[in-house]
C-alpha positions in Angstrom: 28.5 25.8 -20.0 25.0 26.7 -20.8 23.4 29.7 -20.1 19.5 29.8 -19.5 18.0 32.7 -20.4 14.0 33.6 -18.8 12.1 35.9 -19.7 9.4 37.1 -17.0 6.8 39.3 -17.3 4.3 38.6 -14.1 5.2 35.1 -13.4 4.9 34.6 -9.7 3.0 31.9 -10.0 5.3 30.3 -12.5 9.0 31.1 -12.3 10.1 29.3 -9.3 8.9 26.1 -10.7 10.4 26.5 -13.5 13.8 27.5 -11.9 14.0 24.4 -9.7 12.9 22.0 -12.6 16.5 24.0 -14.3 18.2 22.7 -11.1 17.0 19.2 -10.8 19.3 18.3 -13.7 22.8 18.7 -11.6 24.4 20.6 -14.3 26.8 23.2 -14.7 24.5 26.3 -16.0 24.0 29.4 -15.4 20.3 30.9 -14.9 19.4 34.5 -15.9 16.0 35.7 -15.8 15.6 38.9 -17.3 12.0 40.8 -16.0 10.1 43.3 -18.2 8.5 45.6 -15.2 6.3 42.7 -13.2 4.2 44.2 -11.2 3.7 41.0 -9.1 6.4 39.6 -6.8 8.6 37.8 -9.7 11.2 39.6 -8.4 11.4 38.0 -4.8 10.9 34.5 -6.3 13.6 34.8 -8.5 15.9 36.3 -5.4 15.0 33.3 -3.5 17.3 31.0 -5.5 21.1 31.6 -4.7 23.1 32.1 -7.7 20.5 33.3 -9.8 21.0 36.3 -11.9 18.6 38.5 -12.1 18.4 41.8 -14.5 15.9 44.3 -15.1 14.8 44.8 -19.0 12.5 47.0 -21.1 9.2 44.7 -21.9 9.4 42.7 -24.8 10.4 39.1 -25.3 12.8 39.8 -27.9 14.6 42.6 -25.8 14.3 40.9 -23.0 16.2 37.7 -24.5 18.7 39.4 -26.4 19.4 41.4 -22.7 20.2 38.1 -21.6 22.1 36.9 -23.8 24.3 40.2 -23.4 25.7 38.8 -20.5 25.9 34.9 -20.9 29.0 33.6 -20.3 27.8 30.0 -21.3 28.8 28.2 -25.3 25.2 27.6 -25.3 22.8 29.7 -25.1 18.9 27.8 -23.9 15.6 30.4 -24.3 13.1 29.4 -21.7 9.5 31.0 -21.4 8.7 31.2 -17.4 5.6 29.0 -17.6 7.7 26.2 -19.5 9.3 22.7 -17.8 11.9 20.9 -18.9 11.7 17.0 -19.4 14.6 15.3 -17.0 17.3 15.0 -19.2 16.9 17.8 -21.9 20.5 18.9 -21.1 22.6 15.8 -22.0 20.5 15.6 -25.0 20.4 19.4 -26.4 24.7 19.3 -25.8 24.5 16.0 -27.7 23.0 17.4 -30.9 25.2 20.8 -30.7 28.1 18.1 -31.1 27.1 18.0 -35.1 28.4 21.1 -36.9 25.6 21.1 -39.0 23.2 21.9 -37.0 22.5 25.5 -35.8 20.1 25.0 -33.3 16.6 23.3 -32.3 14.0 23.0 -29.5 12.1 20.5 -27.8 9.1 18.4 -28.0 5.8 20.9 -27.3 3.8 19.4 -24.4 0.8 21.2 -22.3 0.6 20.8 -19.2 -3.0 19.0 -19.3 -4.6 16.4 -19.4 -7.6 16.9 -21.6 -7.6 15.1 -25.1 -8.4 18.1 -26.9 -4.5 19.7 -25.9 -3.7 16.0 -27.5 -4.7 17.9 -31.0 -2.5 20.7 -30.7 0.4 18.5 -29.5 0.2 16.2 -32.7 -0.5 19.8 -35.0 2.8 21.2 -33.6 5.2 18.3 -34.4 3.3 17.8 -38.1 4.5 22.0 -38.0 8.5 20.6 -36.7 8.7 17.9 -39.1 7.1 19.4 -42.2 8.4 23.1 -41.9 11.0 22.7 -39.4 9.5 25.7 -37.1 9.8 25.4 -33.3 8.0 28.4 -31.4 9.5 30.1 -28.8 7.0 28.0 -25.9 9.4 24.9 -27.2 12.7 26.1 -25.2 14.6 27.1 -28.0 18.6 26.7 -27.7 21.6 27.3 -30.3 25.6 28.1 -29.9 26.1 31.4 -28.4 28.7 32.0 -31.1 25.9 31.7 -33.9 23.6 33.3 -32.1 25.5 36.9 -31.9 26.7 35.9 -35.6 22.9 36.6 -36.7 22.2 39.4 -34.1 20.2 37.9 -31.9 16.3 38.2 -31.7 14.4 40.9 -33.5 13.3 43.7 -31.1 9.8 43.2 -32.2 6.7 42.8 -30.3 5.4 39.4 -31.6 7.2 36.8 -34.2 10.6 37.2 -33.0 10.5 33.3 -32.4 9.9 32.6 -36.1 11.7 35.0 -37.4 14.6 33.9 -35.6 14.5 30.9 -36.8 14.1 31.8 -40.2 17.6 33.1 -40.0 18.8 30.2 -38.0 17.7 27.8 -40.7 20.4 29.2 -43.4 23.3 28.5 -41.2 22.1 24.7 -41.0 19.4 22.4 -39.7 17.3 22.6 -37.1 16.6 19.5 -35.0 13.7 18.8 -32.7 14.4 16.8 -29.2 12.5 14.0 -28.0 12.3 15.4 -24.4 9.2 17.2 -23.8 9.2 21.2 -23.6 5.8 21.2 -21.0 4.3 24.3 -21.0 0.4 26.4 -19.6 -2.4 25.7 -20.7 -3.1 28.9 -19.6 -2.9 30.8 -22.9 -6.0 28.2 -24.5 -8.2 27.8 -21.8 -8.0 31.8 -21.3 -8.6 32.3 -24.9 -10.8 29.0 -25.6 -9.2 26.4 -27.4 -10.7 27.0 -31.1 -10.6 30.7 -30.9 -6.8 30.8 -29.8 -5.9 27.8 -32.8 -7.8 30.3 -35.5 -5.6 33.5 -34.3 -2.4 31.7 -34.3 -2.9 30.7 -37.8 -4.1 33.9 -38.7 -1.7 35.9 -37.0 1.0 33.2 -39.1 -1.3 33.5 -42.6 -0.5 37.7 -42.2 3.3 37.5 -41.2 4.0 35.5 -44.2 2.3 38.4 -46.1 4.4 40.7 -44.5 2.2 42.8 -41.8 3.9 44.5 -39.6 4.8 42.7 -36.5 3.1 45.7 -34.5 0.2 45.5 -35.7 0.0 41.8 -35.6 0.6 42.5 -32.0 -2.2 44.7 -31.8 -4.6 42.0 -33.1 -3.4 39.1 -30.9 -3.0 40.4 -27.4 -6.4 42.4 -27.1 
C-alpha cells in the first residue's frame, strides 16, 4: 500500500484539490496530512474527505513529514506538498520503478501550474538539475520504500534543505529515478516573489548550503 504523506501549513485554498486529484487514481492508499498550526480552515477541508487522517504537528516540513511517516502503515512512503497535483497515472508508474532493487527512491517531472513561457524556463532548468545531478526538490512529490526510509532516519528536523539533504543520503543506498508523469505545482511561490528574484535566491540559498551555512540561517534569508 502507499501512504501519502501532506504537509499543510495554511492551505485552504489548496489541500482539497490536491486530496481529490490523490483519489481520482482508484488506488489502494492511505492519505495523512499532517498540519503545522494553520490558522486558516485547512483543518475542515481536510475533515471533509472520509478516511482521511488527519494529525496535528509542530511547524516545519521536515517534522511534519517525518510525523507522518510515524504512523504510515503503507510499503511506500509518497511526500506531497499541498499545493502539488499529481499527473493521472503517477501511482502505477512510481510502484513500477520501486520494483528494481537498485533504486532507492525518485520523484516526478516538475511542472507549474501556468501557462506563461517564462515558467517554460524553470521547467527545462529543473530537469537539466534531475538529469545532471540527480536532485529532485521536495515540490516534485518525492517517494521511496518505507523500509529505507526509517533505515536513514527520515528527514532532517531542519527549517529549510531537508529535501536535499534527504536525498543526499538517499543517493548512497542507490539511484534515484525521475518519472515522466508530471509533479504540477503553484506558481504562487514566483509570481509572489517575481520570477528572477526568486531563481537568484534559490541558487544562492543552494551556492551557501554546499558551503555549509547553517540551515537556520539560510532560513532566515529566504523566507523574509
Amino acid at each position: 500500500m502507499i501512504s501519502v504523506i501532506v504537509p499543510a501549513l495554511n492551505e485552504e485554498h489548496n489541500l482539497g484539490l490536491c486530496i481529490e486529484g490523490i483519489l481520482k487514481e482508484a488506488i489502494d492508499c492511505e492519505i495523512i496530512v499532517v498540519d503545522g498550526g494553520s490558522a486558516d480552515t485547512t483543518v475542515e477541508s481536510a475533515g471533509s474527505y472520509p478516511g482521511v487522517l488527519f494529525i496535528h504537528s509542530r511547524k516545519g516540513r521536515g517534522i511534519q513529514m517525518n510525523t507522518g511517516a510515524s504512523v504510515a502503515s503503507g510499503d511506500v512512503l509518497l511526500f506531497l506538498h499541498a499545493d502539488t497535483l499529481l499527473e493521472t497515472g503517477w501511482a502505477t508508474g512510481m510502484l513500477s520503478v520501486l520494483e528494481d532493487t537498485s533504486i532507492s527512491g525518485g520523484a516526478f517531472t516538475f511542472s507549474i501550474q501556468s501557462p506563461l513561457w517564462k515558467y517554460r524556463l524553470v521547467e527545462t532548468w529543473v530537469r537539466l538539475r534531475c538529469k545532471l545531478c540527480s536532485l529532485p526538490y521536495g515540490d516534485q512529490a518525492i517517494f521511496v520504500r518505507k523500509s529505507i526510509f526509517d533505515l536513514i532516519g527520515g528527514y532532517e528536523n531542519i527549517p529549510l534543505m531537508e529535501d536535499v539533504d534527504f536525498i543526499r543520503r538517499l543517493k548512497k543506498l542507490g539511484s534515484i529515478v525521475i518519472l515522466n508523469k508530471k509533479a504540477v505545482t503553484s506558481e504562487r511561490r514566483w509570481s509572489k516573489k517575481g520570477l528572477l528574484r526568486a531563481a537568484v535566491i534559490n541558487q544562492f540559498i543552494m551556492l551557501l548550503y554546499k558551503f555549509g551555512v547553517n540551515p537556520y540561517w539560510l532560513a532566515r534569508i529566504y523566507y523574509r
